[in-house]
N, C-alpha and C positions, 0 to 999 in steps of 0.2 A: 664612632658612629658613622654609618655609613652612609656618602651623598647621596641623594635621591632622586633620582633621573624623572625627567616630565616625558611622559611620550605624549605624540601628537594622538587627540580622540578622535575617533570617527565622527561623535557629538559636536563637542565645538572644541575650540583650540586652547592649550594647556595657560595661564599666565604665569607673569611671575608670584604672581601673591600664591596660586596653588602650587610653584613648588615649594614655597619657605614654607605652605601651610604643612605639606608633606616635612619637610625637616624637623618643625615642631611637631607633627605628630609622632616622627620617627624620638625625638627626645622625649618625647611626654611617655611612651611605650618605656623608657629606658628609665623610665620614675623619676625624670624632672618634670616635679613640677610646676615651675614657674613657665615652660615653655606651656603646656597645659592654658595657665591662668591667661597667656597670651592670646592663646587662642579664643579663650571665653571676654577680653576686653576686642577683642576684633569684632567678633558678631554677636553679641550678646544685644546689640542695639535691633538689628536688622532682625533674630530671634524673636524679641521680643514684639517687632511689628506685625510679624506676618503672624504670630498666635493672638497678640490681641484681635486683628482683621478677622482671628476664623472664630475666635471666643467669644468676643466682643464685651470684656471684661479685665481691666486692670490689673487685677488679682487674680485671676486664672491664667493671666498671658505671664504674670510673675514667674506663678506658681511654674508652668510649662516650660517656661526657661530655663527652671533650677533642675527639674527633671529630665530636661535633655540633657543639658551640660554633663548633669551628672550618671547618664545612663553613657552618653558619649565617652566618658571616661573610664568607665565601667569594663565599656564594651569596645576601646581601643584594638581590641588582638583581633574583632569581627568586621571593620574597616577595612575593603579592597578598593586596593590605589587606581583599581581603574575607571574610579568616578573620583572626584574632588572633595574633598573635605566637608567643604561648606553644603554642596547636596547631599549628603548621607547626613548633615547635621540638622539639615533643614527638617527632611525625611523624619526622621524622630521626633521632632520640633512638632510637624504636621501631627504624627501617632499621638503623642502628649496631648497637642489640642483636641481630638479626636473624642478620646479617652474623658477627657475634661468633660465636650459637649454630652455623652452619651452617660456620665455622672447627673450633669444639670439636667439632661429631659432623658430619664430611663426608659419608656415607653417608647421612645421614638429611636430609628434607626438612624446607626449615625455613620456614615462612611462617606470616602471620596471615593465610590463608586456606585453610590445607588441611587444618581438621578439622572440617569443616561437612558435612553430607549435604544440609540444605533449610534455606530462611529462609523459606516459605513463607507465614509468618504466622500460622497455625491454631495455634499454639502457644499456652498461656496466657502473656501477656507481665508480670507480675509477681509475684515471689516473696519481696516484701519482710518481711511476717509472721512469719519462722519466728527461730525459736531454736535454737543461738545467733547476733544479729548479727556477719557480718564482721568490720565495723570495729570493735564493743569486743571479739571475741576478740584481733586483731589491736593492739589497744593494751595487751592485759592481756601482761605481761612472760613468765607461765610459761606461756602458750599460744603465743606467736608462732614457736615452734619447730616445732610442729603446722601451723599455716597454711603458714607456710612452705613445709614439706614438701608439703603438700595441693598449693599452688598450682603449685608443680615438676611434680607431676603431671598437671596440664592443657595443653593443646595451648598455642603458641602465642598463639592466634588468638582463646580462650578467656582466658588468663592477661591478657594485656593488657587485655582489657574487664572485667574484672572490677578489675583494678589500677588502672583509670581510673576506675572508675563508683563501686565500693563501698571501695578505700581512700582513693583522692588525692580523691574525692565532686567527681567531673565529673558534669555532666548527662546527662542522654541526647544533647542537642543537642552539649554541648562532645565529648561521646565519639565522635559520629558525623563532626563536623567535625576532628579528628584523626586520624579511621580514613581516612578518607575511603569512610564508608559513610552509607547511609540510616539514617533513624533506626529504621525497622522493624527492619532487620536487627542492629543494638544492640543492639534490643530481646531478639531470637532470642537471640544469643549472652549477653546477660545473664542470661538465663534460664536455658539450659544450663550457666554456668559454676557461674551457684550453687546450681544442681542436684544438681552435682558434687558441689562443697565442702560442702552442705549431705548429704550421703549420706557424705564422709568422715569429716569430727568427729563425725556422730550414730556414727557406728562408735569411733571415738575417745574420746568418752562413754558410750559405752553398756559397754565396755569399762572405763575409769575407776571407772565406776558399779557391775560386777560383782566389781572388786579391793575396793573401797572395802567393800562389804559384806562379801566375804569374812575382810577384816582387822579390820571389825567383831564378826562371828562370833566369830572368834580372841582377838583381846582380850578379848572376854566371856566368853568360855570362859577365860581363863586370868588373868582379877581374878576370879573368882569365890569366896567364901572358904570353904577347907577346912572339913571339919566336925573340930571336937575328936575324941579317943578320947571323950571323956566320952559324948558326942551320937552318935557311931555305935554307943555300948550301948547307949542307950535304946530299950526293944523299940516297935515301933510299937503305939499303942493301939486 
């Protein structure tokens, strides 16, 4: 078998996990299997998150796993080394879920690209600054119920890039080389997603923030301590 050279991408820069991924795929071509099953105990976790985040179903993000793996396998010989494994595995990953959404709602179109008006670049292209972070709402336990829902609510085409960029922390390069988009236009839909998100949870806190006070109120209002008989006779001076 023959070693498998990493060259440096114009994208981002080659690691070592993409070239063993590349050795394993070069064995798995060559009908070992076990190098294959390797591959599917590496990312089958990380598969599985980003088609639950676009299906929002347990059993379809299953389902979507078994079906890339095994379209993956299928379609070893249609794999060019000059993207990395893991994004042309994602890329199928994506299709699967796709596939999945436009089974569940037939009527409605389902693609990562039909909720764009322009990528025309004029856009401000980042929005990283703001509060709260994505990813630690998303790790904090009693918020992830909220994102969740937020992200349900984004197109598509939206959800995915933002599921790549700011939870699973792809690049702009590794996100663009899975979409199979420019990096500009990443760029666009990065911005717009967490636009979004960023306009839901301030709604979502701002609300938090108006019960919170309210229940403050209340509680002070109701430890506050009685006055005696003795003290409500005392005439004021």
């Amino acid at each position: 078998m023959r070693k498998p050279v990493c060259r440096n991408s114009v994208q981002f820069a080659r690691t070592e996990t993409a070239c063993d991924d590349l050795a394993l795929v070069h064995a798995s071509k060559s009908g070992d299997v076990a190098a294959f099953e390797e591959l599917v105990k590496r990312y089958d976790r990380k598969l599985f998150r980003i088609a639950q985040h676009l299906t929002h179903n347990r059993e379809d993000a299953e389902d979507v796993v078994q079906e890339a793996f095994l379209k993956a396998f299928q379609h070893l010989g249609q794999f060019r080394e000059d993207a990395t494994f893991l994004t042309w595995l994602i890329r199928i990953a994506m299709n699967q879920s796709l596939m999945m959404l436009r089974k569940r709602h037939p009527t409605r179109e389902m693609s990562i690209d039909s909720d764009f008006q322009s990528e025309d670049g004029n856009l401000p292209m980042d929005v990283a600054d703001w509060t709260p972070n994505p990813e630690e709402l998303y790790r904090a336990a009693q918020l992830r119920e909220i994102l969740r829902s937020t992200l349900q609510k984004l197109g598509p085409g939206l959800r995915v890039v933002f599921v790549l960029r700011d939870i699973e922390g792809f690049s702009l390069e590794q996100t663009a080389e899975a979409l199979e988009l420019s990096v500009a236009a990443v760029k666009a839909r990065s911005f717009r997603a967490r636009l979004q998100v960023r306009e839901r949870l301030s709604k979502y806190f701002n609300k938090a923030e108006e019960s919170a006070g309210v229940e403050s109120c209340s509680s002070h209002a109701e430890t506050r301590t009685p006055l005696s008989a003795s003290e409500r006779d005392v005439p004021s001076s």
